[in-house]
N, C-alpha and C positions, 0 to 999 in steps of 0.2 A: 064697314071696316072690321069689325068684331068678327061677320064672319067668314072674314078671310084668311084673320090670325086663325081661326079655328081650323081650316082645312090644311094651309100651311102645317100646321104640327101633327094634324091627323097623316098627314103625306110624310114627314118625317118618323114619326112612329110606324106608321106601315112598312117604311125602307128600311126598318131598323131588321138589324141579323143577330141571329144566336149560334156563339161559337162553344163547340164543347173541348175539353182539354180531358186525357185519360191519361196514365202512364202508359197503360199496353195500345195507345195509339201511335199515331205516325203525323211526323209534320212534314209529311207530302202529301199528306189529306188536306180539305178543305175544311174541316174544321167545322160542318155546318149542321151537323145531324151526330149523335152518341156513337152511331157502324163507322163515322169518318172523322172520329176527334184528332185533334192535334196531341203532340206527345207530352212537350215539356214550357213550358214557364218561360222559358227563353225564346220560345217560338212566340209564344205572348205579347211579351218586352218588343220584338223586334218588327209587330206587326200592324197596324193601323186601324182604328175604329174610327166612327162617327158617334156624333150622340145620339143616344140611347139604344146603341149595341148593348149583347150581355154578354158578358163571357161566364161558363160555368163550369167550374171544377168538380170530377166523379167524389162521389163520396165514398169512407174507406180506402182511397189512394193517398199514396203516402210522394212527397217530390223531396228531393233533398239540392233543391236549386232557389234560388230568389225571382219574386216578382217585382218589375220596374214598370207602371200600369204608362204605354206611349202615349195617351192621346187624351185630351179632353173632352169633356161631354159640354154641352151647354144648360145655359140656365132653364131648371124645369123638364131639363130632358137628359141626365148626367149617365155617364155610360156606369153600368154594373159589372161586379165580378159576384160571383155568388158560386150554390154549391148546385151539382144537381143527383139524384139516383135515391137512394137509403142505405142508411148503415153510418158510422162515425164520420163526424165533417173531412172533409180534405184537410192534408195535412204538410202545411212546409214546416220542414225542420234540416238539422244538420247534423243529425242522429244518423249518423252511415254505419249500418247491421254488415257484420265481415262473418265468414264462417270457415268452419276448418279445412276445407278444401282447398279456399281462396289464400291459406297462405305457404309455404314454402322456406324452407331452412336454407339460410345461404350459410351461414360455418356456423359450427359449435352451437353457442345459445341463443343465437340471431337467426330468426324470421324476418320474413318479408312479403308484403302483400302490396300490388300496385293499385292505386284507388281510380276510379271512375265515376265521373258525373259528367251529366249535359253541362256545367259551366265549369272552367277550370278550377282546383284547387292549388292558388296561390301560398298558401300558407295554413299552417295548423297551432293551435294553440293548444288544445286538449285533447287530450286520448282517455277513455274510459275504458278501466281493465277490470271488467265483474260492474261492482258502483262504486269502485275506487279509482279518484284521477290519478293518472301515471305522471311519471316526471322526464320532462322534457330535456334533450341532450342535444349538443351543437355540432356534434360530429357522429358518425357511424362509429368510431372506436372508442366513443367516450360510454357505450352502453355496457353496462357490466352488473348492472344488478335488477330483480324483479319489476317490472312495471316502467322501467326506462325504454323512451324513444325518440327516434329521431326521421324527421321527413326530411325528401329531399324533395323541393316543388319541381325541379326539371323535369326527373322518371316518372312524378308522382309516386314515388316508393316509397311508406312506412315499413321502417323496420324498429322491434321490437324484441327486448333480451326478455328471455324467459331461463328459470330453472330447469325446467322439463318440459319434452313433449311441446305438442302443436300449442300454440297462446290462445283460442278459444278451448281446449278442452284443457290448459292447463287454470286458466282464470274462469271460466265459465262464458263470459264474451270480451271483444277488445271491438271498441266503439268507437273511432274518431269523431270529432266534430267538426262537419268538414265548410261548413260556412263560418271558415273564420272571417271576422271582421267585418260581414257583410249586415246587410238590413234585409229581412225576409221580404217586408214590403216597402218599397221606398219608390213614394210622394213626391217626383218631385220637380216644381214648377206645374202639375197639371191640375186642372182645375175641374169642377161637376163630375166628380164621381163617387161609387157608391161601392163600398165594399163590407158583404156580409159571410158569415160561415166559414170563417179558415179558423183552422187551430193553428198557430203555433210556437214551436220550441227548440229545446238545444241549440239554442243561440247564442253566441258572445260578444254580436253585440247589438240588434235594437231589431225590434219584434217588427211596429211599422214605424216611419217616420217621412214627416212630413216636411220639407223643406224647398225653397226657393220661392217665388212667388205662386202661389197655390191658394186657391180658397174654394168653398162651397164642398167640402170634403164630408162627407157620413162615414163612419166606421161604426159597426152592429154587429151583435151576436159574434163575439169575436173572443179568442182566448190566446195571450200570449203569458208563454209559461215556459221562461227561459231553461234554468235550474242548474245554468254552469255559473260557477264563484269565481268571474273575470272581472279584479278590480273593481275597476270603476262603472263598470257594463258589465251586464246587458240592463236595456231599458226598452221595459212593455211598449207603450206608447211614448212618441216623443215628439214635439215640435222644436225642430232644428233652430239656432237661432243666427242662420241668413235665411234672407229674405223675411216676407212679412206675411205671412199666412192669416186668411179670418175666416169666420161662417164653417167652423169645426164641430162634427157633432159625433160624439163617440158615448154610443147607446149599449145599453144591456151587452157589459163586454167584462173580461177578467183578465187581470193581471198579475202573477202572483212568481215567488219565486224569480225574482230579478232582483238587480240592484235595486233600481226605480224602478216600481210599477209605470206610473205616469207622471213625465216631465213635457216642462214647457218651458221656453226661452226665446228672450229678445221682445220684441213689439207686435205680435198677432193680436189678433183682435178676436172676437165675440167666438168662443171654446165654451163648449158646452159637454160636461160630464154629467150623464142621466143613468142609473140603475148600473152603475161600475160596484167593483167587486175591487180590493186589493189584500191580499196575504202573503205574509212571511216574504217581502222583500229585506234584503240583506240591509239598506236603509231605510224607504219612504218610501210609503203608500202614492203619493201625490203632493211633486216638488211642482211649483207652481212661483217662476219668479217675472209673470207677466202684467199684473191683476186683471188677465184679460180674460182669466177661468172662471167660471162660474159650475160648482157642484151640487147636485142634490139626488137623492135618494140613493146615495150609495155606501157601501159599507167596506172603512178601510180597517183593520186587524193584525197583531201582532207582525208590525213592522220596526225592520232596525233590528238584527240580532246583536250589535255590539254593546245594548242595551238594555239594561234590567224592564225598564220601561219601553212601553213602545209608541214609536214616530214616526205617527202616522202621516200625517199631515204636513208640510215645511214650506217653506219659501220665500223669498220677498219681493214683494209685500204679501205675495201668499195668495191663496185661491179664494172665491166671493162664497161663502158656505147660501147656498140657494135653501138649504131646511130640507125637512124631510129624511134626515141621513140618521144612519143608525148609530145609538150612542155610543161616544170610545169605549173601547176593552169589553164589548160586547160578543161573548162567544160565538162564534157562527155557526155552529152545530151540521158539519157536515158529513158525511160517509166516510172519512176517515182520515186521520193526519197523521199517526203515528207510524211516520216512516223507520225513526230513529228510536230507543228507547229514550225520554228524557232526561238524560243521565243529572242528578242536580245537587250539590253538595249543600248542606248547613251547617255555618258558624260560629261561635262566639267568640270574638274576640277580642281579649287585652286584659283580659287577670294577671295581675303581677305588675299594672301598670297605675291604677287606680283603686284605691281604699274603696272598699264595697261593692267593685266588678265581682268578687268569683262569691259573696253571699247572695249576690241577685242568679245567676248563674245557677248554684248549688241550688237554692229553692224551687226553679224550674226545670232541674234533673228528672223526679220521678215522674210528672207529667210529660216530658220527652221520653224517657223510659216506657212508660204506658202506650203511648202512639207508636211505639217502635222504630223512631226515628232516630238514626245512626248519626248524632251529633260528634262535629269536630269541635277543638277547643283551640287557641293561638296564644300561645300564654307569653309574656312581657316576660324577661330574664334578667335584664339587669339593676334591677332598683332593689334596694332591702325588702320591703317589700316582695320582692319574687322569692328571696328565701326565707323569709316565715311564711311563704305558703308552699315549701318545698313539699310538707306532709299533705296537702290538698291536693296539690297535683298529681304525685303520687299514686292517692285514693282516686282521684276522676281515672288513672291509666289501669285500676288495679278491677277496674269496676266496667271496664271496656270500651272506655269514649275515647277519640283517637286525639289525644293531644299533639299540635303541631309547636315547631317555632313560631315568633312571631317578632323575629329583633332582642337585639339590645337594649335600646332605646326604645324604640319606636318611632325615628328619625324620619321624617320623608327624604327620601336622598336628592328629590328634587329642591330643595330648599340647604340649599349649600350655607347660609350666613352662620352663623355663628354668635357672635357678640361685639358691640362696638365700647369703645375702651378710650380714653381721653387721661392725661396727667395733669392733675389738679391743687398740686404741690405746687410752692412757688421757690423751693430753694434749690434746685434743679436746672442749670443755665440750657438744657437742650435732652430730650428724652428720645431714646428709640429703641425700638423694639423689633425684634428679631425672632425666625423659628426656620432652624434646619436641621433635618436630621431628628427629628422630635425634642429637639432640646430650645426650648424655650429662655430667649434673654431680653432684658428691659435694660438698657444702658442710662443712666440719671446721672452725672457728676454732680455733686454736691448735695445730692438726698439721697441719704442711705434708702432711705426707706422705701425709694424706690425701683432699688438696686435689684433686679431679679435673675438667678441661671437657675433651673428646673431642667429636670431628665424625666421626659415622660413616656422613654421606650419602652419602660416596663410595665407600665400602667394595663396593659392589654391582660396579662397573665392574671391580675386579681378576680377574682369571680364576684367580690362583692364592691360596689363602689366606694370611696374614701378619699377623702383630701381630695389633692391634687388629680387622683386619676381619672374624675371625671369633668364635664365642664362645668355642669352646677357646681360642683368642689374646690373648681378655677376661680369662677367668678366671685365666689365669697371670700374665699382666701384674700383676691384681687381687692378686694373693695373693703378686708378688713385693713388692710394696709393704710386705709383715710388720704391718700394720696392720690388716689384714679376714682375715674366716674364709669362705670362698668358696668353695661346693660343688653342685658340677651337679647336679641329676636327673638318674637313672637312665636315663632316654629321651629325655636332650638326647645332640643328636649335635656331636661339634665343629666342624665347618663349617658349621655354620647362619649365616648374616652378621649380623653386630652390630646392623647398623641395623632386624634386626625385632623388636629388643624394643618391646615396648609401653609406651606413656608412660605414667608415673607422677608424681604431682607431691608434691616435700617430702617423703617418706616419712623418716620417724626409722629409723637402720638400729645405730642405739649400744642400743637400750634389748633392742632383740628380733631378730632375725633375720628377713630380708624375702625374700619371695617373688617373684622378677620372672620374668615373660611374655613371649610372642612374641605379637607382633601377627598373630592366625591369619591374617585375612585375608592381608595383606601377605606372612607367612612365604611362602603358598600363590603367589600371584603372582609372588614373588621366584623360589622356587625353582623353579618353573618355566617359568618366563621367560629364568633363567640359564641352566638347563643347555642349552637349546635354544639359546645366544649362546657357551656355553663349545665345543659341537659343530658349531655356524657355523664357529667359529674355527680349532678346530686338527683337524676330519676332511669330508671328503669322498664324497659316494654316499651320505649318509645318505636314509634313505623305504624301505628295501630292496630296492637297487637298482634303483629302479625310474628308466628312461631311454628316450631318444629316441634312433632311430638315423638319420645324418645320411647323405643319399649325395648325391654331385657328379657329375657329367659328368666322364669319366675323360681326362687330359691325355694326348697319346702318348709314347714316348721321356722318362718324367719321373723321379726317383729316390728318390718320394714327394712327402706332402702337410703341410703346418703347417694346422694348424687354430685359428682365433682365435675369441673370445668378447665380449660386449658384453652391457650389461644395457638399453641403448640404441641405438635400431636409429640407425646412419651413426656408434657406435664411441664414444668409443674402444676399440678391441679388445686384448684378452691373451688372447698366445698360450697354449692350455692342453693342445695335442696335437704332435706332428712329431716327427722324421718318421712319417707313416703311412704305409705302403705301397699302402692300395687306396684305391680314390674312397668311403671308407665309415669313418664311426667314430660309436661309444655313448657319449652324453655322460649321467652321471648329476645327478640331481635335489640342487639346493644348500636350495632352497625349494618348499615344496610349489606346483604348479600355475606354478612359475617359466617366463616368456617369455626364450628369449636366442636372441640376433643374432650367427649365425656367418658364418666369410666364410675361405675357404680359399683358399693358395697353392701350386700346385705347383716341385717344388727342381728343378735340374737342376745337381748338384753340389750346390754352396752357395748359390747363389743362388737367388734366389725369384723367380716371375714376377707379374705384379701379383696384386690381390686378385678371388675370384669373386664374383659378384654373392652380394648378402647373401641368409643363411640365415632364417628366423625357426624358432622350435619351442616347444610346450611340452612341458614335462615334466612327466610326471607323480607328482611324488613327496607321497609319505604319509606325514607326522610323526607317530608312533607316541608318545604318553606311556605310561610305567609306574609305576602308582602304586608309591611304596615300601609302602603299609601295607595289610590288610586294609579296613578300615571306614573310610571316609573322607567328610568334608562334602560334600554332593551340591552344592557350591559352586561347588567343585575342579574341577567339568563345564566350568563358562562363562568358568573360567579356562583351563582349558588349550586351551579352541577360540579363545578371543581371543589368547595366543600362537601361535599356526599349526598347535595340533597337530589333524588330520581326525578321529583319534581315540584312547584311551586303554584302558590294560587295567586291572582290577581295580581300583577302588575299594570292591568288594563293598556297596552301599546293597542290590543284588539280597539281600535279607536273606527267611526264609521268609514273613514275613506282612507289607505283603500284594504285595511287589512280586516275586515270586515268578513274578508272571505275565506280565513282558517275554520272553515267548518271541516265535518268530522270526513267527509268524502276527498277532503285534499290533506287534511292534516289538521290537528288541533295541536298548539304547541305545549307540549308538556310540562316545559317551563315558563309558561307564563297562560294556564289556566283562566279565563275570563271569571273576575268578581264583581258583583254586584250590590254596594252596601245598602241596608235598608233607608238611611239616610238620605236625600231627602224626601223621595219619590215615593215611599210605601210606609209613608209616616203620618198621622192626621186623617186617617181616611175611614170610610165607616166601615164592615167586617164584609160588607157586600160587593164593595168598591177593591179591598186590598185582593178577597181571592177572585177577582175578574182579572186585576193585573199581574197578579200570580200565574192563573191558567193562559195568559198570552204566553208568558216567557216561557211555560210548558209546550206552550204550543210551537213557538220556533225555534224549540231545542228539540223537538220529536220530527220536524221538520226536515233542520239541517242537521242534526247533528251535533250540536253545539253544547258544551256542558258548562254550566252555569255552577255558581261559587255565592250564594248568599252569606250578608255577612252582618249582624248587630252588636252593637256593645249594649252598655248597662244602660238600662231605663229609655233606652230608646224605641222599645216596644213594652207596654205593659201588657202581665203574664196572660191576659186573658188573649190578646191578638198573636202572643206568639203563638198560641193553640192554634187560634184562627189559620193562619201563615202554615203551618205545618200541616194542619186537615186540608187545608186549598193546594198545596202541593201532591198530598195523597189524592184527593178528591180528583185533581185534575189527570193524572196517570203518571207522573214523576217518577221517576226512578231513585232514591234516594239513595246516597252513597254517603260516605265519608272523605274526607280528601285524600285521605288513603287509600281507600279502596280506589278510588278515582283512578288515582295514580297507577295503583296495581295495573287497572283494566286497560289502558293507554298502551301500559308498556307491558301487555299481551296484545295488539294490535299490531299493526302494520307499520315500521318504521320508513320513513324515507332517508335512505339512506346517506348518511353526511350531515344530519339535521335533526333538531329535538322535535321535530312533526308527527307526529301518528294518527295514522291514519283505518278505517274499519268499514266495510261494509255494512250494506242495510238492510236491517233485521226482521222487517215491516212493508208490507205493499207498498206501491207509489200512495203520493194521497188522492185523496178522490173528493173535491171540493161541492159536489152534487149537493144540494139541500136535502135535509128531512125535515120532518112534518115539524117539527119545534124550533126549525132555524130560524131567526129575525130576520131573513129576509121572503119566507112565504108572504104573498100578496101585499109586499110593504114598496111596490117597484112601483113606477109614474106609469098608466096607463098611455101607450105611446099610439101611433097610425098601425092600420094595416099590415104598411109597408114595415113594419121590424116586429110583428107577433110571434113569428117561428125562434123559437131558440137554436141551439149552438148546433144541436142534435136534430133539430130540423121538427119539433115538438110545436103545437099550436100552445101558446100562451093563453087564448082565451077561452081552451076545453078547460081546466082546470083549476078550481077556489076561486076566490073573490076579486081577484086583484092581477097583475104582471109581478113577477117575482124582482129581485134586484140581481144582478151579475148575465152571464151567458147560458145558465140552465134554468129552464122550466122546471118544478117541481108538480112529480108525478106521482098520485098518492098510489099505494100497493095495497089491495086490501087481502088477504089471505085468509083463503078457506071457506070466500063464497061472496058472489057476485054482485057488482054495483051496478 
């Protein structure tokens, strides 16, 4: 009996055929030999195998169509898709290359270019204009500014408004991505098969995926490397969650540059991840909500950009960790990441808010000054406090740190309560209380003392707090009265200004104890409206220092210069400089984009000689908001640009799903900057540990694009780790900025127009994920069969070191300048 199974399979492996697939072939070939390959993917899909057929794709061919594998292989004998020839693996993507020829002016700024593929394009979502995504339009008339387009699926016409000239030589390329929606490889229901050597990418939405009844699947030597910021996809690997898939094995493979590297869903069974690789996915390395995964020796790295920290790992109940895996926040050291500069601001925030913030602060000035690192500062305005340290401030703006707002209060706007309030007097037959219009009443018949009307419309205009105008100044007044029991929330701050409570009308405050509100909206408007009128007032140079330098025609024999100012040109002028000694002085920024009319006198002695013809200038200063809170109303945006601010840091809405995807290639929103507090994730840790997680956030900010906003208060790093933090920023290739400068460079980018987005191209090669010799994953990979030695590249695993590498490349040592 044995050896009859034996010839039996030796009879089906003899019948078994190898089909070849080229672009520059024809699917009126047979497909049997490299002279008569088939042309496209679709001729694939449509065509029938037996088990242990292969089907094999040219290498260096590029398809811009999906593979849907028909037919199943059986147990022990599963059909193959593989690579064949040399040179770069095969490659399905949805990266459609257009050129100047190819397109056509149909009126005024509107081109047009008709697309063509072996499968239809039903739909587009993304258009790449250079390495900036363009903005999508629902009509052909609606196109009117740079980078706007619109498809029409019937013609298959993309048409595209340009300023000038042909859209490849005006943008450099214009790129569709033309598998929208679709799945490169999709799995599905077929079962014993083997698929090794494809790359790929520009996908939005799932690299393979596996769904319907399907099992005994291998997936090897494989790289899905989406790199478009669609929502919620794309997703490297993915098991669908119909049907029940088991016997998954996805070996020495990479996935990086998606939403989800690798997702699993619903009830599959026995997944096995070996020698996987996952980076700089816009979430999670590997979401895993089956416990039917089981991982080991793979290494997942700076995942999750909407995150200071990174998340790697997720799911529930979560993946089985098999051992052998490379520890978190462990660099991967590869040929290169720095697509992006990593642009990354540092903070200090809340001087002016707490007794002994800005002496901890001030004492780690000169060692920030030493490291050259361009610290911002967010200083609290409304408490006494913020003006006895009028003169500090001052000196941090005089001395070139870029002091921003940081609030009133320092109110989180999400935390609307206020104070609950009860009448505790008993000579009062009925109490209520009332607030419209900002005028606050307590109605009590028969206790005076409970008797309240307050006008707190004016409250706003004081710059320093007092009495009634604030709520700490409420509540005590309230409570000196001995009549009410009057107690804040937890997350009211006492400088919020009286007049944003919200109107209530008649409320009974005798029977039960009443809950009063701040009026979000208004809170939001208020407070940052004030502090930007509280820093009008008592400091100067705010925008970070950002100014215009003024030069004259030098007088001879003179003993300096007065310099006057005007906010209207022919005066009146104040003087706001003299004596100055050369024909030259820097006037900084009072208001953003401020015009003022100067007009200089030279002294000789005392005396002035008349005035020189008038100066005009602008300046270029950039109001910086800082939000006080994590999570914040995406409100708060169109408030703080209608007060003058150009832009703001951290309101965190960049939340992971789905706006995850404001990287710098579609837009980063200028008013609402991603922050990252050091609180609690980069707190507690050894100096080893914090600049590991430092160089990830580097690392998927050079990635995407993504510019990052750190942020500490007092005593929450001591001085010795804030060193640390700033050297691991430098050390890792950071880009350090101020939040001004930030700002600046944004709003020199690329606006989408109608929107506070800006958007930049990349300044940096693609990345190139290849090991070197010092990567953690040389010979750290599970020695596997045979059958998956060859890497991505088609590289024998066991010529080279000790070990199989982990991910889809073989590491090839270089030796230079003489032979091994």
């Amino acid at each position: 009996m044995k050896t009859f199974v034996c010839v039996i399979l030796l009879a089906l492996r003899a019948g078994a055929a190898t089909y070849y697939v080229d672009p520059a072939g024809s699917n009126g070939n047979n497909g049997l030999a490299p002279q008569s390959a088939w042309r496209t993917l679709l001729k694939v899909g449509i065509s029938t195998f037996q088990p242990g057929d292969v089907i094999l794709f040219k290498r260096d061919a590029v398809w811009n169509e999906w593979l849907t594998p028909p037919s199943s292989g059986a147990i022990g004998n599963p059909i193959k898709f593989d690579a064949y020839g040399n040179g770069r693996p095969p490659e399905f993507t949805g990266y459609y290359t257009t050129t100047s020829s190819q397109w056509t002016n149909t009126s005024g700024n509107v081109w047009q270019i008709t697309l063509s593929t072996a499968q239809p394009i039903s739909q587009l979502k993304f258009v790449r204009f250079g390495t900036i995504w363009g903005n999508s339009q629902s009509t052909q008339s609606a196109l009117a500014h740079d980078r706007d387009w619109f498809y029409d699926p019937v013609a298959q016409n993309l048409l595209v408004w340009v300023a000038s000239g042909n859209p490849v030589a005006h943008f450099g390329s214009v790129t569709p991505i033309v598998l929208s929606g679709q799945t490169l490889i999709d799995i599905n229901g077929i079962s014993n098969i083997e698929i090794q050597h494809i790359k790929l990418d520009w996908y939005d939405g799932y690299g393979v995926q596996v769904q319907g009844v399907a099992d005994h699947i291998w997936l090897a030597n494989m790289m899905a490397d989406s790199r478009v910021p669609n929502a919620t996809v794309p997703i490297g690997f993915y098991v669908h969650p119909n049907g029940t898939p088991g016997d998954i094995h996805i070996l020495n493979t990479d996935a990086h540059r998606n939403y989800v590297g690798y997702r699993f869903d619903n009830t599959p069974t026995a997944i096995e991840l070996k020698n996987c690789r996952a980076y700089a996915n816009r979430t999670y390395g590997l979401m895993d909500n089956t416990a039917a995964v089981t991982y080991s020796h793979c290494h997942f790295y700076a995942n999750n950009i909407a995150t200071g920290i990174s998340t790697d790992i997720t799911g529930t109940p979560g993946p089985i960790n098999g051992g052998n895996n490379v520890a978190a926040d462990t660099p991967p050291n590869v040929r290169g990441f720095m697509q992006y500069p990593a642009r990354i601001t540092v903070t200090y925030d809340d001087p002016g808010l707490i007794d002994g913030s800005h002496q901890y602060i001030q004492s780690l000035l000169p060692m920030i000054q030493a490291k050259g690192v361009p610290l911002s500062i967010a200083v609290v305005t409304g408490y006494t406090l913020s003006q006895q340290l009028v003169p500090t401030f001052q000196s941090w703006i005089n001395a070139g740190w870029d002091v921003n707002c940081h609030s009133v209060s320092h109110q989180y706007f999400v935390f609307p309560n206020a104070f609950t309030i009860q009448y505790t007097g008993t000579l009062a037959s009925s109490v209520t209380l009332s607030i419209s219009n900002k005028q606050f009443t307590i109605t009590a018949p028969g206790d005076p003392s409970a008797q309240v009307s307050w006008d707190f419309s004016s409250s706003g205009t004081d710059m320093i707090p007092a009495g009634l105008d604030t709520l700490g100044g409420l509540i005590f007044t309230l409570n000196q009265r001995g009549v009410f029991s009057v107690t804040a929330d937890p997350n009211m701050k006492p400088a919020v200004k009286s007049e944003d409570l919200a109107d209530v009308s008649a409320q009974d405050i005798k029977s039960s104890p009443y809950l009063l509100l701040t009026d979000k909206t208004r809170l939001m408007s208020d407070e940052i409206g004030w502090a930007k009128a509280w820093i009008n007032l008592n400091l100067t140079g705010i925008g970070g220092g950002h100014s215009t330098t003024l030069t004259w025609n030098p007088e001879t024999n003179v003993g300096g210069y007065n310099v006057y100012r005007s906010a209207t040109s022919g005066g009146p002028y104040t003087k706001i400089a003299g004596p100055v000694p050369n024909p030259t002085y820097v006037d900084y920024a009072v208001n953003p984009q401020q015009v003022w009319y100067y007009v200089v006198t030279a002294l000789n002695g005392s005396s002035e000689s008349g005035y020189s013809n008038e100066i005009a200038a602008t300046i270029p200063g950039s109001w910086v908001y800082v939000y006080p809170g994590s999570y914040e109303d995406t409100s708060t945006e169109g408030i703080a640009a209608t007060a003058g601010f150009a832009g703001a840091r951290g309101s965190g809405s960049m939340t992971p799903s789905p706006n995850a995807g404001t990287v710098l290639g579609s837009g980063v929103n200028i008013q609402n900057i991603l922050s990252q507090g050091i609180v609690p994730n980069f707190q507690n840790l050894s100096d080893a540990q914090l600049t590991n997680k430092l160089a990830a956030l580097v690392f998927k900010s050079a990635v995407w694009g993504v510019p990052y906003g750190i942020f500490w208060h007092v005593n929450e790093l001591p001085p010795h780790q804030v060193g640390v933090m700033l050297d691991a920023l430098k050390s890792s290739g950071a880009t350090l900025m101020s939040n001004t400068q930030l700002v600046n460079y944004l709003l020199g980018t690329n606006q989408n127009s109608g929107t506070t987005y800006y958007a930049d191209v990349t300044s940096g090669t693609d990345i190139d994920v290849r090991p070197v010799a010092t990567s953690p994953d040389v010979d750290q990979g599970a020695t596997l069969t045979n059958e998956y030695k060859y890497d991505l590249m088609g590289i024998d695993q066991t010529q080279f070191g000790s070990g199989w590498e982990i991910g889809s490349f073989a590491f090839v040592p270089e030796y230079l300048g003489h032979a091994r």
